[in-house]
One Martini backbone bead per residue (centre of mass of N, CA, C, O) as a GRO file, in nm:
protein
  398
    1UNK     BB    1   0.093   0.034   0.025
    2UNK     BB    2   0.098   0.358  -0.006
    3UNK     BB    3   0.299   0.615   0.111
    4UNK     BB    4   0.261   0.970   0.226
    5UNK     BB    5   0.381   1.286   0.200
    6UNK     BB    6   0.381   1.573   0.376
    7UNK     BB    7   0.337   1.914   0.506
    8UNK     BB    8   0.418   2.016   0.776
    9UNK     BB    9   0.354   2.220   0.977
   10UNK     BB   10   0.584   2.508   1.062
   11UNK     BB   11   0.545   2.655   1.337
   12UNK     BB   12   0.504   2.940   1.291
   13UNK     BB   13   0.380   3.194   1.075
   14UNK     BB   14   0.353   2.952   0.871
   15UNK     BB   15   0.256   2.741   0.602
   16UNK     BB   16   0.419   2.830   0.408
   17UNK     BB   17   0.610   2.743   0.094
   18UNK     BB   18   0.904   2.620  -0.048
   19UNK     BB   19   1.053   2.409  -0.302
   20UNK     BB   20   1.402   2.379  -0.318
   21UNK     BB   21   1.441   2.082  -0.324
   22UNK     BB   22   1.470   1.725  -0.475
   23UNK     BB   23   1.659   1.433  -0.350
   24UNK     BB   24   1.425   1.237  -0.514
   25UNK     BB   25   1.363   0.996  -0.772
   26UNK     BB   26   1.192   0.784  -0.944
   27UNK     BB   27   1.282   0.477  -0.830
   28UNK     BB   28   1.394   0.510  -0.551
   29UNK     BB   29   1.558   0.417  -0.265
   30UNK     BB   30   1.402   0.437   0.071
   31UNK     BB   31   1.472   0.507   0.438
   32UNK     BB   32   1.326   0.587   0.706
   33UNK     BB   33   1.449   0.936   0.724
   34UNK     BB   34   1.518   1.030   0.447
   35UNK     BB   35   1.570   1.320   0.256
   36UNK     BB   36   1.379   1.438  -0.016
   37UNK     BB   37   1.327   1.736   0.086
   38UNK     BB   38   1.335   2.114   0.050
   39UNK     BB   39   1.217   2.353   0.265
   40UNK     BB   40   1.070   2.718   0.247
   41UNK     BB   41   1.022   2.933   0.471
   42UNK     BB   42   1.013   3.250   0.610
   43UNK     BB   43   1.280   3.123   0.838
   44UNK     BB   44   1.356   2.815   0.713
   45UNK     BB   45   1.501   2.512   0.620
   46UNK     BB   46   1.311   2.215   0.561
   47UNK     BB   47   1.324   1.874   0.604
   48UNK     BB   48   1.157   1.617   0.432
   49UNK     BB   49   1.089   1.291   0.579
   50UNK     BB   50   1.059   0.983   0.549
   51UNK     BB   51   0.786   0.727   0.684
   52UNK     BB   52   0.914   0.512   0.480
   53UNK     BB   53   0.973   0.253   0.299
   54UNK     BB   54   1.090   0.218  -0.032
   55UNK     BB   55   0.954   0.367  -0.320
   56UNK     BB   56   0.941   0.669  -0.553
   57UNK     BB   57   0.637   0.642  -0.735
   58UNK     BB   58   0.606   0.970  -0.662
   59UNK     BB   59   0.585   1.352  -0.765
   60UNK     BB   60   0.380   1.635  -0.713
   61UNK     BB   61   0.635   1.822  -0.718
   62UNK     BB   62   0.845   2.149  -0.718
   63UNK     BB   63   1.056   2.336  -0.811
   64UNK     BB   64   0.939   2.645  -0.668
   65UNK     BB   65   0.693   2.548  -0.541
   66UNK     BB   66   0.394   2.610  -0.382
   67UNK     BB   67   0.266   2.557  -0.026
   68UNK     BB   68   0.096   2.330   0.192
   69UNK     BB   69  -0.006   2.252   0.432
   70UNK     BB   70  -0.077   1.876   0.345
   71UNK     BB   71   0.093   1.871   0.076
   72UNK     BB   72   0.140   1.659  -0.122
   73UNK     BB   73   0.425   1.499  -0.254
   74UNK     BB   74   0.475   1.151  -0.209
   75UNK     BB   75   0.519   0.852  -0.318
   76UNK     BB   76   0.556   0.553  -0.106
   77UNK     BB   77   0.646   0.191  -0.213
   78UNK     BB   78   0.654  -0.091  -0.356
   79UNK     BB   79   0.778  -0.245  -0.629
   80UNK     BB   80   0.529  -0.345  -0.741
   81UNK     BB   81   0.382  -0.065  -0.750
   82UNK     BB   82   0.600   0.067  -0.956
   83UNK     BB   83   0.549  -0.163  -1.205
   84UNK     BB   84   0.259  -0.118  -1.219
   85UNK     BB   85   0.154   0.183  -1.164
   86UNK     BB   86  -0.028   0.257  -0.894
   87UNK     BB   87   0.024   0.584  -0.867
   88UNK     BB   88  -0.095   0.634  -1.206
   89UNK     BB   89  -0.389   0.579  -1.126
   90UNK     BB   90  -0.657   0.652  -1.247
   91UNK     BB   91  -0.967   0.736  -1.224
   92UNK     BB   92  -1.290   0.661  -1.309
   93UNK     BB   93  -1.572   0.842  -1.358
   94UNK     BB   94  -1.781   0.599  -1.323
   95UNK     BB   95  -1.608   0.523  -1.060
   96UNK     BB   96  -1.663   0.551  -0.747
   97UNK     BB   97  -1.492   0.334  -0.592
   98UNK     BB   98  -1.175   0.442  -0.733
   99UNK     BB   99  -1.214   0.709  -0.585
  100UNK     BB  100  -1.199   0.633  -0.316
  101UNK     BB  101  -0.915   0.462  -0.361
  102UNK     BB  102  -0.767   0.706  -0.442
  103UNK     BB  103  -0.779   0.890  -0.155
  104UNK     BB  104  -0.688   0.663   0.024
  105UNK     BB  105  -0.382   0.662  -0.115
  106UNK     BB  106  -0.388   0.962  -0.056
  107UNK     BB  107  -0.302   0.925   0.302
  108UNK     BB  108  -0.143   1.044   0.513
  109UNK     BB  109   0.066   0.970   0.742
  110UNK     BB  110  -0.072   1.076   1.073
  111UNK     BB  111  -0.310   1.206   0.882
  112UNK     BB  112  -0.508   1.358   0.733
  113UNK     BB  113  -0.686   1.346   0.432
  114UNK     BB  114  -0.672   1.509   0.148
  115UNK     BB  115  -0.911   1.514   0.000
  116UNK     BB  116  -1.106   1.512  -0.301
  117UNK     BB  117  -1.259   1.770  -0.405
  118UNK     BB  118  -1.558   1.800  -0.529
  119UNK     BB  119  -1.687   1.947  -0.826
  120UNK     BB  120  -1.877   2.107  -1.052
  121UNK     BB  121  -2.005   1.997  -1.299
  122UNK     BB  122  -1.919   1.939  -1.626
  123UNK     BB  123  -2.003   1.992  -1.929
  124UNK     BB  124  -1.960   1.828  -2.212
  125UNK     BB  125  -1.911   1.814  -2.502
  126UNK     BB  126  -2.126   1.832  -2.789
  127UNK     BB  127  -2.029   1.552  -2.915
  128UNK     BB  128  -2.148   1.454  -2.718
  129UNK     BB  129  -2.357   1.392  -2.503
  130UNK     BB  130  -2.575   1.612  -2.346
  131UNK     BB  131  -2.582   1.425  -2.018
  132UNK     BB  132  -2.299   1.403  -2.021
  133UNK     BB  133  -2.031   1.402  -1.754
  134UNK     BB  134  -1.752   1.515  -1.552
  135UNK     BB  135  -1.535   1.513  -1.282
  136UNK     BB  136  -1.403   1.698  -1.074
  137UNK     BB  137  -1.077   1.690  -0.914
  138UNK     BB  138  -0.957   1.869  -0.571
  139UNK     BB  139  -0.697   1.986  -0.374
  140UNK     BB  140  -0.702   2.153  -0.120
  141UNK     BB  141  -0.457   2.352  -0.211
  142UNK     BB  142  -0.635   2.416  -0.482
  143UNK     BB  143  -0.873   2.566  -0.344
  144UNK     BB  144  -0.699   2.751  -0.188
  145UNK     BB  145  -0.591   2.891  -0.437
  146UNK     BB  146  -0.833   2.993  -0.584
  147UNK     BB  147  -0.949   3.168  -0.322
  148UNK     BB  148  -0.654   3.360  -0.365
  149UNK     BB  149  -0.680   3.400  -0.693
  150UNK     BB  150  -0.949   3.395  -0.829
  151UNK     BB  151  -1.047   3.092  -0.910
  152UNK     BB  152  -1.221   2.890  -1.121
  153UNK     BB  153  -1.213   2.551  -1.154
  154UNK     BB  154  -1.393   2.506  -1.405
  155UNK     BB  155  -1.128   2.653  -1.568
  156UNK     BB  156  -0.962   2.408  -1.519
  157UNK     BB  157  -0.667   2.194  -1.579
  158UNK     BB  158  -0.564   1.877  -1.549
  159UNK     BB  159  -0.232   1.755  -1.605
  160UNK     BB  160  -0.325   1.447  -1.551
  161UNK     BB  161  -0.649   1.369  -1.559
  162UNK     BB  162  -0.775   1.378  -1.235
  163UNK     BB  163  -0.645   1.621  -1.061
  164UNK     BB  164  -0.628   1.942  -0.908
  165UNK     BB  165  -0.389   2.130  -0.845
  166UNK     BB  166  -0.141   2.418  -0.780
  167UNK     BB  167  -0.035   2.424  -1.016
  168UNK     BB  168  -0.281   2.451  -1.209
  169UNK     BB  169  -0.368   2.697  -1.096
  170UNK     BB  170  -0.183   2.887  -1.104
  171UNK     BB  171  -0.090   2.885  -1.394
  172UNK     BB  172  -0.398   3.001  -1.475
  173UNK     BB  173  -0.350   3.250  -1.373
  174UNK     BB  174  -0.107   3.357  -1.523
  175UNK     BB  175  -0.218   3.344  -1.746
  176UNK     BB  176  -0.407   3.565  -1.673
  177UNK     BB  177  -0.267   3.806  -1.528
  178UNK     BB  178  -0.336   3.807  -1.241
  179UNK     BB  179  -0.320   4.069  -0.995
  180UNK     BB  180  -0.253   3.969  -0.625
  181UNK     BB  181  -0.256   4.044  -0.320
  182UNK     BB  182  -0.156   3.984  -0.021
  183UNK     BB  183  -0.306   3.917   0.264
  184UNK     BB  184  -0.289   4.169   0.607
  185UNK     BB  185  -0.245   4.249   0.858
  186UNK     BB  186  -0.188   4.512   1.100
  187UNK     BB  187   0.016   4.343   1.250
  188UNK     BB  188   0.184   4.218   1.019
  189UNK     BB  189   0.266   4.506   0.910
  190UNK     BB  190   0.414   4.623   1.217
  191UNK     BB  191   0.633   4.381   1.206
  192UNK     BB  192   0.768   4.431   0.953
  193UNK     BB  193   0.858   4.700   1.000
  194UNK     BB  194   1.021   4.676   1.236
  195UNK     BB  195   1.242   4.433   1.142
  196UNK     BB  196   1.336   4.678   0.907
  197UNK     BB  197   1.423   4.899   1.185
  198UNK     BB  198   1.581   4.662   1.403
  199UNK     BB  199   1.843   4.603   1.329
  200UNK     BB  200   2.164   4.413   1.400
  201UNK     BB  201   2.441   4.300   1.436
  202UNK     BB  202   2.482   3.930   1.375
  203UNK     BB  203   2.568   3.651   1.577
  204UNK     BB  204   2.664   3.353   1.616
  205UNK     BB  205   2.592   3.034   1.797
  206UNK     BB  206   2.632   2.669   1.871
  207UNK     BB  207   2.455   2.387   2.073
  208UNK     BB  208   2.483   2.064   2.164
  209UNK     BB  209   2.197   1.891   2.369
  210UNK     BB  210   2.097   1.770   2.630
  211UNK     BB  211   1.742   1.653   2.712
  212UNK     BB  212   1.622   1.418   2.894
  213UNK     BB  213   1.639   1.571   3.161
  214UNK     BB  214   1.489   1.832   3.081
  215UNK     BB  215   1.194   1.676   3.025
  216UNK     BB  216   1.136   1.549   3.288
  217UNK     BB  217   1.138   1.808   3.467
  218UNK     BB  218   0.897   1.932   3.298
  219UNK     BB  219   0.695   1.668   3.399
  220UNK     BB  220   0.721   1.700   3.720
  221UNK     BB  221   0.636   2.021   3.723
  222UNK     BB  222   0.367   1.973   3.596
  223UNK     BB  223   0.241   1.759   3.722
  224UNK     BB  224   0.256   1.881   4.030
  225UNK     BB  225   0.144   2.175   3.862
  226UNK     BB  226  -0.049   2.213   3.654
  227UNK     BB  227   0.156   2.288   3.393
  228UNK     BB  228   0.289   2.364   3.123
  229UNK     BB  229   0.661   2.251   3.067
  230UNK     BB  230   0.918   2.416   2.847
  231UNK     BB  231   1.194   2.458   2.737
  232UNK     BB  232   1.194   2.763   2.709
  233UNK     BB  233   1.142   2.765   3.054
  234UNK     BB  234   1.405   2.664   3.147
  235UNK     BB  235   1.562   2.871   2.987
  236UNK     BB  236   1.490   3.103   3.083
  237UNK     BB  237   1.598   3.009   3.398
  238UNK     BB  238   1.907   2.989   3.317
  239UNK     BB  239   1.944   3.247   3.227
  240UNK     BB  240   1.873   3.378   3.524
  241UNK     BB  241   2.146   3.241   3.674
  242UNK     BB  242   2.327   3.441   3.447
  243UNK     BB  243   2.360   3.689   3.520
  244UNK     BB  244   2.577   3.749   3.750
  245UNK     BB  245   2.794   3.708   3.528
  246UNK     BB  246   2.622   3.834   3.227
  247UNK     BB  247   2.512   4.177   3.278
  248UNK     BB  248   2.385   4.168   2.986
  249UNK     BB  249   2.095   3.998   3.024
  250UNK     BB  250   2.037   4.339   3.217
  251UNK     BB  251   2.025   4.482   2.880
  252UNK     BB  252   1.988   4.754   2.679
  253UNK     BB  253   1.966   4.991   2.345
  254UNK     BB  254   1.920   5.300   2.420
  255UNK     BB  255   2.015   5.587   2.293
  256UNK     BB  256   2.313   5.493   2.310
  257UNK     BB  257   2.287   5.284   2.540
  258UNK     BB  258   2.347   5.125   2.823
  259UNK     BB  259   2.047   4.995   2.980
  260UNK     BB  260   1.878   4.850   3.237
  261UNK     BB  261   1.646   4.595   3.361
  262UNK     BB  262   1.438   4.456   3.494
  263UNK     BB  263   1.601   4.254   3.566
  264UNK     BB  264   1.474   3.968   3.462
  265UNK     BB  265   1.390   4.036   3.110
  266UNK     BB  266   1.199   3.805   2.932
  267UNK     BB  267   1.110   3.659   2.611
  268UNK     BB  268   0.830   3.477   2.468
  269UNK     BB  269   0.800   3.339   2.143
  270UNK     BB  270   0.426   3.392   1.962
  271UNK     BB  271   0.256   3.208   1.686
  272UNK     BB  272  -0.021   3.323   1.496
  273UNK     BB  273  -0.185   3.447   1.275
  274UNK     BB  274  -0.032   3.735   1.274
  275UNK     BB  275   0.237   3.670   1.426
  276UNK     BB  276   0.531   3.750   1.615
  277UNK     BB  277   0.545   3.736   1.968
  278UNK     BB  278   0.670   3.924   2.241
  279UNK     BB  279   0.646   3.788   2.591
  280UNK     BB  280   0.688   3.977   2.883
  281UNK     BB  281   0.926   3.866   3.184
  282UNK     BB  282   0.953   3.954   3.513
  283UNK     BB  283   1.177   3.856   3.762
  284UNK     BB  284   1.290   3.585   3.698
  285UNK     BB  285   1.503   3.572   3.976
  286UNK     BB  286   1.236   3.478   4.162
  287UNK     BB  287   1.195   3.212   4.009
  288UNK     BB  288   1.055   2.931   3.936
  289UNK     BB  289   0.928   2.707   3.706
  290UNK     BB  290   0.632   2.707   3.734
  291UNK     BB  291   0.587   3.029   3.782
  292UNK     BB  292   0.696   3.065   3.465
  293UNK     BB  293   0.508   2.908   3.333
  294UNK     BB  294   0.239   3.022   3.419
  295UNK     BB  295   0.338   3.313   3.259
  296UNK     BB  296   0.348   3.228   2.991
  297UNK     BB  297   0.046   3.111   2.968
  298UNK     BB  298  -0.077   3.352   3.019
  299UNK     BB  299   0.036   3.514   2.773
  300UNK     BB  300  -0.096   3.281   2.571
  301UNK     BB  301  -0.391   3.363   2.636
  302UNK     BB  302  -0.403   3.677   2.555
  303UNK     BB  303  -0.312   3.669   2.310
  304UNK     BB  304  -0.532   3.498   2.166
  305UNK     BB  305  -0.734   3.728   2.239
  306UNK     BB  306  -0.548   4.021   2.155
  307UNK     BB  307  -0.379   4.046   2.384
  308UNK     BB  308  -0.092   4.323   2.408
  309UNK     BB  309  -0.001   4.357   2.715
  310UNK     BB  310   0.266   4.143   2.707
  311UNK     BB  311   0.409   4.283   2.486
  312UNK     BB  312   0.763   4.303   2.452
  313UNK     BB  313   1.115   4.416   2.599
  314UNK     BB  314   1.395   4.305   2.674
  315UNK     BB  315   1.688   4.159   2.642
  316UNK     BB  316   1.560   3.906   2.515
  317UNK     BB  317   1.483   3.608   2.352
  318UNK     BB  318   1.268   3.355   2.300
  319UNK     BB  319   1.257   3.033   2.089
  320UNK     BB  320   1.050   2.748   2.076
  321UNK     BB  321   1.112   2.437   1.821
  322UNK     BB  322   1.051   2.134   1.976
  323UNK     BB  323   0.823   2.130   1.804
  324UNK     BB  324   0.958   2.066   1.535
  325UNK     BB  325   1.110   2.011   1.216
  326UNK     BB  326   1.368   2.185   1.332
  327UNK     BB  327   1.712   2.142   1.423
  328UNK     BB  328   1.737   2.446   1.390
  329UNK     BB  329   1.742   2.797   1.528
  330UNK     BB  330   1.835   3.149   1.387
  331UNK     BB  331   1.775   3.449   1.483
  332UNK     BB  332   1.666   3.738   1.541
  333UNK     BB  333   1.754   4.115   1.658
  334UNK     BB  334   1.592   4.344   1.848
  335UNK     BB  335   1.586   4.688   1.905
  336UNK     BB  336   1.701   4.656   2.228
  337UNK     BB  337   1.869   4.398   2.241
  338UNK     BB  338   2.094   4.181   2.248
  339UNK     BB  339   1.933   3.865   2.184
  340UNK     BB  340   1.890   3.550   2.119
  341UNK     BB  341   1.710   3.231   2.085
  342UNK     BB  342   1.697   2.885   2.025
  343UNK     BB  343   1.511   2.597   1.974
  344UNK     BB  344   1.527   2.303   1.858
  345UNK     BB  345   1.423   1.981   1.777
  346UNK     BB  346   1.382   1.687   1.911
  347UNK     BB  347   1.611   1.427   1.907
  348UNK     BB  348   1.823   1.172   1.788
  349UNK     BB  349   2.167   1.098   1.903
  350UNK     BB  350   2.493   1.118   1.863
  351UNK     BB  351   2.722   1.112   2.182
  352UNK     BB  352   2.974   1.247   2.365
  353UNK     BB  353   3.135   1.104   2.632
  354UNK     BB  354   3.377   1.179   2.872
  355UNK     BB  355   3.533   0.908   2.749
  356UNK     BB  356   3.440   0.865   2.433
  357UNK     BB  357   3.205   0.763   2.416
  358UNK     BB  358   2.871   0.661   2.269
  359UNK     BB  359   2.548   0.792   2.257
  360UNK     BB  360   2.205   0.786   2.240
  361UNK     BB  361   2.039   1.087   2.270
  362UNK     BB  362   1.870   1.322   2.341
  363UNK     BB  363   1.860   1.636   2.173
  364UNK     BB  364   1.878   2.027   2.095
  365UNK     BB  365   1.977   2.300   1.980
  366UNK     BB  366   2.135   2.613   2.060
  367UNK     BB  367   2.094   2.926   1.988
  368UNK     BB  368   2.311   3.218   1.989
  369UNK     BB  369   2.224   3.551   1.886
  370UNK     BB  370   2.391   3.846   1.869
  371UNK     BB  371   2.525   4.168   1.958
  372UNK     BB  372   2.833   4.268   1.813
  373UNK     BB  373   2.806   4.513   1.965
  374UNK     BB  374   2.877   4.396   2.287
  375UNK     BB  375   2.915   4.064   2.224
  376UNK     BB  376   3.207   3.865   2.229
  377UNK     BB  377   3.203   3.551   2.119
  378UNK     BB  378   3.373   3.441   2.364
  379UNK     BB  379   3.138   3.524   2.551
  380UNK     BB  380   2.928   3.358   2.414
  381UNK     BB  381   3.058   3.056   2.442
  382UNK     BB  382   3.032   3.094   2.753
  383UNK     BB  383   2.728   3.122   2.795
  384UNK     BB  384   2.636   2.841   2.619
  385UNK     BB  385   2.787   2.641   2.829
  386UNK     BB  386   2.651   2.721   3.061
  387UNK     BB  387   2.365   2.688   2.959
  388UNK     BB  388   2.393   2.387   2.926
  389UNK     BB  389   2.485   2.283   3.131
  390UNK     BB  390   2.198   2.356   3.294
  391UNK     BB  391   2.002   2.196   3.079
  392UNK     BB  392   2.202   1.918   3.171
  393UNK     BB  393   2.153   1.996   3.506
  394UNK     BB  394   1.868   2.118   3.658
  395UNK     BB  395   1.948   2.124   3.978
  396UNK     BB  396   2.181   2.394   3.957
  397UNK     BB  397   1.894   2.569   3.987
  398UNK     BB  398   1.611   2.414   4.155
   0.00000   0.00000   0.00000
């Protein structure tokens, strides 16, 4: 049975992706997790693996094509299906039950099935009966592609002969050269200005961490005081236990000046319909891990309902995507901030353990962009090991 890859939510501020290269061929043999190809997000490059093993039966996209979560991308099946041509077998328009067994084959594994949403049927050419009739199908993405683009579905053509893709409505699109806004948002335009006009010089530093310490102690209190606690929270509290060491994570750049901020002042950045807002908590030299996650969930239920009293700048921004696809995230420095913080999606790697034998364990990525004009390199690696100890030994801050 044909297993499908699809585009997984991107899990930033969007959803939308483009195409960056395609990795595998029609007819590769591949196993679950080899990197299939790269899409590019608004903020990251994300690779996109394979979730089961067998050969490259189909491939629905291109490259610098542009896609949505959900959106169809390969089909992986056995020798089998390659040799039959199982993948390109079209359904028959009189034939409901090959159409059900078509949408059920382009099923993604553990998401819903993006199944081809009927169109209203077009009348056949004059040559044909007069009451015959063809069906047409589109798949979700090729739907929401015509709402965005002012596209009536029945004046597409299928390229495949069986059911209309994005890439069918852009072309026909194209062809008609009509021209449109993508529409946004007051808030997501207000974003993107700022963006624009506080960029400051930006160095990078990256270090791979052991998660297991630090996920475990996050379930353990969480689960103790009933709240959600994520590797972010955690991090906000060890940069706060950081700060007695590194002055700068407790200054801003106003006005030319470096000036002090209450305390250890930090964000932690949250992506809505609207786009990324950094949530500002106070204090939290003063906070545990439960109050500290506690203050986070409030200001992430207030963003939800549109308010925006808890939104400002810190010394830092932290962005947590260990629940996303990228493997590393490295963000850009807004100011009057001096630092942003990144951290990558959890997964298993081999690591080196201190006698120099290796094991595989739990890691994430953690980046941290720096202001240079203010923190020098070395400053700035001995910060990030600092770090690292404190979020794979979290015991020594709690």
């Amino acid at each position: 049975m044909l297993k499908n890859i699809v585009m997984p939510a991107a899990g930033q501020t969007t959803d939308a992706a483009t195409v960056v290269s395609i990795k595998a061929a029609v007819g590769d043999k591949v196993k679950r997790g080899d990197v299939l190809l790269d899409v590019e997000t608004d903020k990251a490059t994300l690779p996109i693996e394979s979730v089961a093993s067998g050969y490259v039966c189909r491939i629905f996209v291109e490259e610098y094509e542009k896609i949505d979560a959900g959106t169809l991308l390969m089909a992986i099946g056995s020798r089998e299906d390659l040799e039959s041509g199982a993948a390109d077998a079209a359904p028959a328009a009189s034939a409901p039950a090959e159409k059900e067994a078509e949408e059920d084959d382009f099923a993604p594994v553990d998401r819903p099935a993006p199944a081809a949403v009927p169109v209203s049927s077009v009348p056949a050419p004059a040559a044909a009966a007069a009451k015959a009739e063809r069906t047409v199908l589109a798949m979700p993405n090729a739907k929401r592609a015509a709402e965005e683009l002012g596209v009536k579905l029945e004046e597409v053509t299928a390229s495949n002969g069986s059911f209309l893709t994005r890439a069918d409505v852009e072309k026909h699109a194209s062809a008609k050269a009509e021209e449109k806004v993508v529409p946004t948002s007051v808030m997501r335009d207000a974003l993107a200005g700022k963006l624009r006009k506080t960029s400051v010089p930006v160095q990078t530093v990256t270090r791979e961490v052991r998660a297991g310490t630090a996920l475990g102690i996050c379930a353990k209190v969480g689960e103790r005081n009933g709240v959600g606690v994520t590797p972010g929270d955690l991090m906000m509290l060890a940069l706060s236990r950081l700060c007695d060491r590194f002055p700068l994570l407790t200054a801003q750049y106003r006005g030319g000046k470096l000036v002090p901020t209450d305390g250890c002042s930090f964000a932690l950045a949250y992506t809505g319909l609207n786009g990324t807002v950094s949530a500002l908590v106070t204090g939290i030299e003063k906070m545990g891990l439960s109050a500290l996650a506690s203050a986070n969930r409030k200001n992430a239920g207030a963003l939800e309902t549109g308010d925006l009293s808890c939104a400002g700048s810190g010394s830092l921004t932290v962005y947590d995507l260990s629940a996303s696809g990228a493997d590393s995230f490295i963000p850009t420095v807004s100011t009057p901030e001096l630092a942003a913080f990144g951290i990558g999606r959890i997964r298993r790697a081999p690591v080196v353990r201190e006698d120099g034998t290796t094991e595989v364990a739990e890691v994430f990525t953690v980046s941290l962009s720096y202001d240079a004009g203010f923190i020098d390199p070395p400053v700035a690696a001995e910060l990030i090991s600092q770090l690292a100890g404190l979020i794979e030994e979290p015991g020594l801050m709690l």
